[in-house]
C-alpha positions in Angstrom: -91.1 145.1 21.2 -88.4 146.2 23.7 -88.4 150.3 23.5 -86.3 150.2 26.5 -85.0 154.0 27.3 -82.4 156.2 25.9 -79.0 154.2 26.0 -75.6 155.5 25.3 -72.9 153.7 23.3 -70.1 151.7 25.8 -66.7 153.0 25.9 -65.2 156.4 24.6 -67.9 156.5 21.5 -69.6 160.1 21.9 -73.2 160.5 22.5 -75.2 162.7 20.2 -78.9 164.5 20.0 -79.0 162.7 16.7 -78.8 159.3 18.4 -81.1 160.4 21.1 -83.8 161.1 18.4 -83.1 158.2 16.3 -84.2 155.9 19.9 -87.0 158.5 20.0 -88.2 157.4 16.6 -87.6 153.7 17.1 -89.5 153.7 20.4 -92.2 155.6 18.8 -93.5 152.1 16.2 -97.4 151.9 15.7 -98.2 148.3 17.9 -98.4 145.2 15.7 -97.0 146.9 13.2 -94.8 144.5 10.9 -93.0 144.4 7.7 -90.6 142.4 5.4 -87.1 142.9 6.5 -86.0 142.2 3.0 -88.3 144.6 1.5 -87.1 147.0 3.5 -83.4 146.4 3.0 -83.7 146.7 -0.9 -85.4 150.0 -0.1 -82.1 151.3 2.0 -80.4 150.2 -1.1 -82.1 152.1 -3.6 -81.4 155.0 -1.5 -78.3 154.5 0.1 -77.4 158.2 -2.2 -79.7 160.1 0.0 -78.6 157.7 3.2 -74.9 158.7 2.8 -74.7 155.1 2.8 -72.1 152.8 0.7 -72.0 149.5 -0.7 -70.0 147.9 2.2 -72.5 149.4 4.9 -75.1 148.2 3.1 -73.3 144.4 3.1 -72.9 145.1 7.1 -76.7 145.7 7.4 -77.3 142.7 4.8 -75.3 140.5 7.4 -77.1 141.8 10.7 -80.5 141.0 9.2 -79.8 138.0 8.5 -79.0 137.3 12.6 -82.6 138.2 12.5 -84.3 134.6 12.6 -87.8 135.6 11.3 -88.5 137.2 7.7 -90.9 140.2 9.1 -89.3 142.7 11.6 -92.6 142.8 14.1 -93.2 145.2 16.8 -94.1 142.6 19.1 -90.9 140.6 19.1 -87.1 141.6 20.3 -85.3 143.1 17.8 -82.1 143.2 19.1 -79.4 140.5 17.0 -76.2 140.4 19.2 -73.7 138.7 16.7 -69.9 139.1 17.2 -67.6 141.0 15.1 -66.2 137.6 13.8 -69.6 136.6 12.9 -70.5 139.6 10.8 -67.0 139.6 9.0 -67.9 135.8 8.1 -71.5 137.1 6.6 -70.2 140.5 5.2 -67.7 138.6 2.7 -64.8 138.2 4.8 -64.5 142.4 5.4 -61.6 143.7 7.6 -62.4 144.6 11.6 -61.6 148.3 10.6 -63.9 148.5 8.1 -66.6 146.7 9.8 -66.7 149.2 13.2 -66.1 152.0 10.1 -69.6 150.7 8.2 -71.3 149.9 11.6 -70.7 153.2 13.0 -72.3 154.6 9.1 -75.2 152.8 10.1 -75.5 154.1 13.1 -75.2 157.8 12.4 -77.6 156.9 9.1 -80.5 155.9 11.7 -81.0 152.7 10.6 -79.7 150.8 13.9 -79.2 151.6 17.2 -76.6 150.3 19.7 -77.8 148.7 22.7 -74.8 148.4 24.5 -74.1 146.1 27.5 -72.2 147.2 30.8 -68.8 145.8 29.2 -69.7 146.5 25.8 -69.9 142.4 24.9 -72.8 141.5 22.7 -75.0 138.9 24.6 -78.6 137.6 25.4 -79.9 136.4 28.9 -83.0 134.6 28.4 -85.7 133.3 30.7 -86.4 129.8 31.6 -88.8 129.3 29.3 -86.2 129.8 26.6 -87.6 133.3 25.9 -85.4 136.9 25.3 -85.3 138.5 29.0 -82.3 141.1 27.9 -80.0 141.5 24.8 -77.1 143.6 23.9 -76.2 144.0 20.5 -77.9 145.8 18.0 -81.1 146.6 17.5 -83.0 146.5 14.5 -86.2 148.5 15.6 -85.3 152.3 13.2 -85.1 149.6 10.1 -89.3 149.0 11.5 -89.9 152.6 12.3 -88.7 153.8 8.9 -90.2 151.2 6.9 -92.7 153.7 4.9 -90.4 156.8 4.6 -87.1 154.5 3.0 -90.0 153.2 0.5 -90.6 157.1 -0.1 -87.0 157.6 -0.5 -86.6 154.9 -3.2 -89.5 155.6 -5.3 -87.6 159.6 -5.1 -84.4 157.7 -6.3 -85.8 155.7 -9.2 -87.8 158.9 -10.1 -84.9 161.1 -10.3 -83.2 158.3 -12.2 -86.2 157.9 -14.8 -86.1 161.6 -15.2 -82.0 161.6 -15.9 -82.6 158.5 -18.2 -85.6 160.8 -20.4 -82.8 163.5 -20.3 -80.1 161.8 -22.1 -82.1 160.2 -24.4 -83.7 163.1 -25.6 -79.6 165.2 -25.6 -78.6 161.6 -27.5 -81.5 162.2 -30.1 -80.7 166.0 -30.6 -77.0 165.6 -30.4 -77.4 163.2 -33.4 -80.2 165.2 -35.0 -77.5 168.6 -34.9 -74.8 166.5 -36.3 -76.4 165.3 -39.1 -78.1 168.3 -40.1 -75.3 170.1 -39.9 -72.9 167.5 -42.2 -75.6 167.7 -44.8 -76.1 171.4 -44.8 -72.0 171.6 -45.1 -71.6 168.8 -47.6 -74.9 170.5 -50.0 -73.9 173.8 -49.6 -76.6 175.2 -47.6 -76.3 179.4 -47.3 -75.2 179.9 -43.2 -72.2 179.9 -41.2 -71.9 176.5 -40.5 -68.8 176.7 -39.0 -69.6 178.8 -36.7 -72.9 177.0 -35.7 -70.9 173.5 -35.4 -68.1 175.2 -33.0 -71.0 176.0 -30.8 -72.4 172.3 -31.2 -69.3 171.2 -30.1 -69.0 173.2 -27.5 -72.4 172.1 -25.9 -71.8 168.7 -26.7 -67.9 169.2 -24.5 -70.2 170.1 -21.3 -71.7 166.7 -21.1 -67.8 165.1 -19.8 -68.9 167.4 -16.6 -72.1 166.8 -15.7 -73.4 164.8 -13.3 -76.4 166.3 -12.0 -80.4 166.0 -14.0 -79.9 169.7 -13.8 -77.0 170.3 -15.8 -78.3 167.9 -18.1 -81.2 169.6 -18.4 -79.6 173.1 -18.9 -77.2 171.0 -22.1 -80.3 169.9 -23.7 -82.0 173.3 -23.5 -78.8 174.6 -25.3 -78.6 172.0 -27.7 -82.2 172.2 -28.3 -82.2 176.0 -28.9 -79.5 175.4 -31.1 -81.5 172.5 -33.2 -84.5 174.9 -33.9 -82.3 177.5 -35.3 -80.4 175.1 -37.8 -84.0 173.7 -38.9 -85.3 177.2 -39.6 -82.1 177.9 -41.8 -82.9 175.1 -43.6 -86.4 175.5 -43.4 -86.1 179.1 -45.4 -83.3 177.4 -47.3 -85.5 175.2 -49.0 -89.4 176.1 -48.8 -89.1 179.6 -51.5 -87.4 182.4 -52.7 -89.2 184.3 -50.8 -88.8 182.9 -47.6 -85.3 182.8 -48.2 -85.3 186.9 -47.8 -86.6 185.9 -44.3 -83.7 183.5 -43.7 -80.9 186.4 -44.4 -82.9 188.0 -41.4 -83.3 184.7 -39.2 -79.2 184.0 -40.1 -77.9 187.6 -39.2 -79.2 186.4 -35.3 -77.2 183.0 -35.3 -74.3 183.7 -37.9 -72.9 186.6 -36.0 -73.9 188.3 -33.0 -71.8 191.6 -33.8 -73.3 192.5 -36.0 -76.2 195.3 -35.8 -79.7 194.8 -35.9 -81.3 196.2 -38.8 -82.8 199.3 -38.3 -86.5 198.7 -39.1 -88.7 201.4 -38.6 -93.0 201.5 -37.7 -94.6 201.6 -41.1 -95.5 204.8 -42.7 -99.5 205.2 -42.3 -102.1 202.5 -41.7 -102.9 201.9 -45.6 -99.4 200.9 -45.7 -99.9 198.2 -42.8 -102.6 197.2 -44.7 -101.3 196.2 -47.5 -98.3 194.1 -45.5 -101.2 192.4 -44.2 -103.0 191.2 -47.2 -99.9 190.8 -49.1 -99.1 188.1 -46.8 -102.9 186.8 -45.5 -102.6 183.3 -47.3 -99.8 182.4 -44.5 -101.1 181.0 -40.9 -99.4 181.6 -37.9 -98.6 179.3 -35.8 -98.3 179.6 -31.4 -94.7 180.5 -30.9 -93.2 178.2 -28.8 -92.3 178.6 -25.2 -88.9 178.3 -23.7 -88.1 177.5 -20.0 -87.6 180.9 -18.2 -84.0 179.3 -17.2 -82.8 179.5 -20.7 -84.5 182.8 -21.2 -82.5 184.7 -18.5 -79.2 182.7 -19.3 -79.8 184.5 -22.9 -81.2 187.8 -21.3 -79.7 188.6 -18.1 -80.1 192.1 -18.1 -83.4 192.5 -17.9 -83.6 191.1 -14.4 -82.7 194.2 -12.6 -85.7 195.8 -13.6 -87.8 193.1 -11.9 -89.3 193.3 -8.3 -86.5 193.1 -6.0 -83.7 192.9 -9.0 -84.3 189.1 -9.7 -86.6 186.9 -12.2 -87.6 184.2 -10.1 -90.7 183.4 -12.6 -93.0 184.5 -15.6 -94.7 187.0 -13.5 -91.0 189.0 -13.0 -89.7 188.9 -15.9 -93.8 190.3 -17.5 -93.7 192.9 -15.0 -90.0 194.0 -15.7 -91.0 194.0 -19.5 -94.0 196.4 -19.0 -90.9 198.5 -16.9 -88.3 198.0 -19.9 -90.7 198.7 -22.2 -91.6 202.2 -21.1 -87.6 202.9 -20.5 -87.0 201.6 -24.6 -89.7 204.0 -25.6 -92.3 201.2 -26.8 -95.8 202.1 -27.0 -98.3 200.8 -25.0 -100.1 199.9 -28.1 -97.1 198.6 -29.7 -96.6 196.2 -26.6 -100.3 195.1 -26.6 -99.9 194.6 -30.6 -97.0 192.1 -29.2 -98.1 190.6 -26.3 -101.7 189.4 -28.4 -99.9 188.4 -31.0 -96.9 186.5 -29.4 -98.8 186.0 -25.9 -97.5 187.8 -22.8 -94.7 185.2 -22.0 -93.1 185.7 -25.4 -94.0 189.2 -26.0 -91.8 190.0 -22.5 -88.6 188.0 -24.1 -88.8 189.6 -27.2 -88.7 193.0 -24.9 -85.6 191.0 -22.7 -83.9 190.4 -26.0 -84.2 193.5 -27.5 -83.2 195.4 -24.2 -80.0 193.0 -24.6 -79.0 194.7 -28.0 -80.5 198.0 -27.4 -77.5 199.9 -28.2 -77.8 198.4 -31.5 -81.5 199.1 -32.5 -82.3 202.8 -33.3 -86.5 202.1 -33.0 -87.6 199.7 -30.4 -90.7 200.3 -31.1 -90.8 199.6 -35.1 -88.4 196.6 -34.2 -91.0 195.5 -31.8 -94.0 196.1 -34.2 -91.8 194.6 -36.9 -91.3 191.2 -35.0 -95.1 191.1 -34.0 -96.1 191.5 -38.2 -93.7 188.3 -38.9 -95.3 186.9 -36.1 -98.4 187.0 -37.2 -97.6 185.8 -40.8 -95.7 182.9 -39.2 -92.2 184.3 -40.1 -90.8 184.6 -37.0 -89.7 182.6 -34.1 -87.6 183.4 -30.9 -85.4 180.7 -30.9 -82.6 181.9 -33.4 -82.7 185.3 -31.6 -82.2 183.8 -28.0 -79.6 181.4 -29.1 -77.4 184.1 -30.7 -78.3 185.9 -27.3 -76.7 182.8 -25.3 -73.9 182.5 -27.2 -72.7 186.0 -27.2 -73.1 186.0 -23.5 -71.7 182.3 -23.0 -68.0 184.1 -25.1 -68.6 187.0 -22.6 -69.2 185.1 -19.5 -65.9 183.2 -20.6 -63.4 186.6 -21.5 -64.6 187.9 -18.0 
């Protein structure tokens, strides 16, 4: 291969350190190295996104390769292909001159060819008399080689961000439809719940989806939208199981139906004879894990909390636990009352409960009993977080949007 030296464009085109680097990089190709030019060229497709690259540059490079006369780009041989602009209109689909210097100069500045211009800026070759390449000006192919292995990395990045998007909206198209008709048959049977109110804020999950464009913001949707789903299947869990469970749905509803109203004020039980019996009252019941919820969607819900953690920001579970243990002391909370929590719940979940609570603090006359109340239904697998966090999210979506 020709490495030549450092070469700057002919005429008024400006020389760069980014150019400089990207003949650095071509120079520097492992010997005999070789590869499929075609190969490679479907890789600078896949991720022309990352490249900053469009469809007609991508035609432009389509058309230089093919001025390449072998199939493998190989260290060994010139890479240079000196066609003229008429030429590469002709193989780029009949493209305008404009756009062609436009896309060649994207190609440039991409690092995936470099100009090796002649004296008067013509694209030639002067070959020896054995017919073989002595000099060429033109274009030369040699970053394509370089880069081979990292534009393969790039596309396999690409189509992995774009299997993760696909997952995404299939699983927001399965709980969009699962929330919709749940909802239609809980209105249509009379279901107890404020299924109003509950569908406004399916709707108003579902409205985010014209705007997004990112696997993020997807992401963020379906964790609304799949808050939102557990909560309408524990209403109609309680709705349907028992009488008695249906006492534990008025509880579970007051968090989704309104979120002014006060939390009941539920005090620690009386003396240990009276935990007692709660217990065995309730000891044919299994708990279950509680589920866990991305910490995301946790501090969307529970904001506050975060200026009690190191440095005045939640950046993981270990914040937001050691903010809890801080929050917990500042509510009043017993250590045991905590512990109580955190075995029952685990650590993760006992710190949101202590986030969510801290969020309606002003409404709660004992943290503490609240607390030890929520670890009992815990335990008797009455309780989960998610109605509580969504009525959390929503209150403080309605705020975020009056401010």
């Amino acid at each position: 291969m020709e490495s030549g030296s450092v070469t700057t464009p002919f005429g008024r085109r400006p020389m760069t350190l980014a150019l400089v680097r990207s003949q650095f990089h071509a120079a520097d190709i492992r010997e005999g190295k070789s590869a499929d030019k075609w190969k490679i060229y479907r890789d600078a497709c896949d991720a022309r996104t990352l490249l900053g690259l469009r469809d007609r540059a991508l035609a432009v490079l389509n058309a230089l390769l093919s001025f390449y006369p072998e199939t493998d780009l190989n260290e060994k041989e010139n890479l240079v292909v000196f066609p003229s602009n008429a030429q590469l209109i002709a193989r780029a689909n009949g493209i305008a001159g404009t756009t062609l210097r436009e896309n060649l100069a994207l190609l440039v500045n991409a690092g995936l060819i470099i100009r090796n211009d002649s004296p008067n800026g013509k694209r030639y070759v002067r070959r020896a008399k054995d017919g073989a390449v002595e000099t060429a000006y033109g274009f030369n192919l040699a970053p394509l080689l370089a880069r081979a292995e990292e534009l393969a990395l790039l596309a396999q990045k690409v189509a992995a961000e774009a299997r993760r998007l696909k997952v995404v909206k299939e699983r927001t198209t399965i709980a969009r439809r699962d929330l919709r008709k749940l909802i239609t048959a809980a209105i249509e049977e009379g279901a107890d719940g404020d299924w109003r109110a509950i569908e406004a804020t399916y709707i108003a999950s579902v409205a985010k989806l014209k705007g997004a464009k990112s696997t993020d913001t997807f992401e963020a949707i379906l964790d609304e939208l799949t808050l939102l789903r557990e909560g309408v299947v524990n209403i109609l869990e309680c709705h349907v199981i028992s009488s008695k469970t249906d006492t534990n749905a008025d509880e579970i509803r007051q968090h989704i139906q309104n979120s002014n109203t006060e939390f009941i004020n539920e005090l620690e039980p009386a003396s240990e004879e009276e935990q007692g019996k709660v217990t065995a009252d309730n000891s044919t019941r299994h708990a279950e894990p509680l589920k866990a919820f991305p910490i995301g969607l946790v501090m969307r819900a529970c904001p506050e909390i975060a200026a009690y953690a190191p440095g005045g920001e939640v950046r993981g579970w270990r914040d937001l636990m050691s903010a809890a243990v801080v929050v917990r002391s500042s509510l009043g909370v017993s250590a045991s009352a905590y512990q109580d929590a955190c075995e029952a719940m685990g650590p993760e979940n006992a710190a949101v409960a202590i986030a969510a609570i801290l969020e309606r603090a002003g409404h709660i006359n004992s943290a503490g009993g609240y607390l030890r109340d929520l670890t009992s239904r815990t335990k008797r697998g009455e309780f989960s977080l998610g109605p509580m966090l969504m009525a959390l999210l929503k209150v403080n979506s309605v705020t975020a949007i009056r401010a």
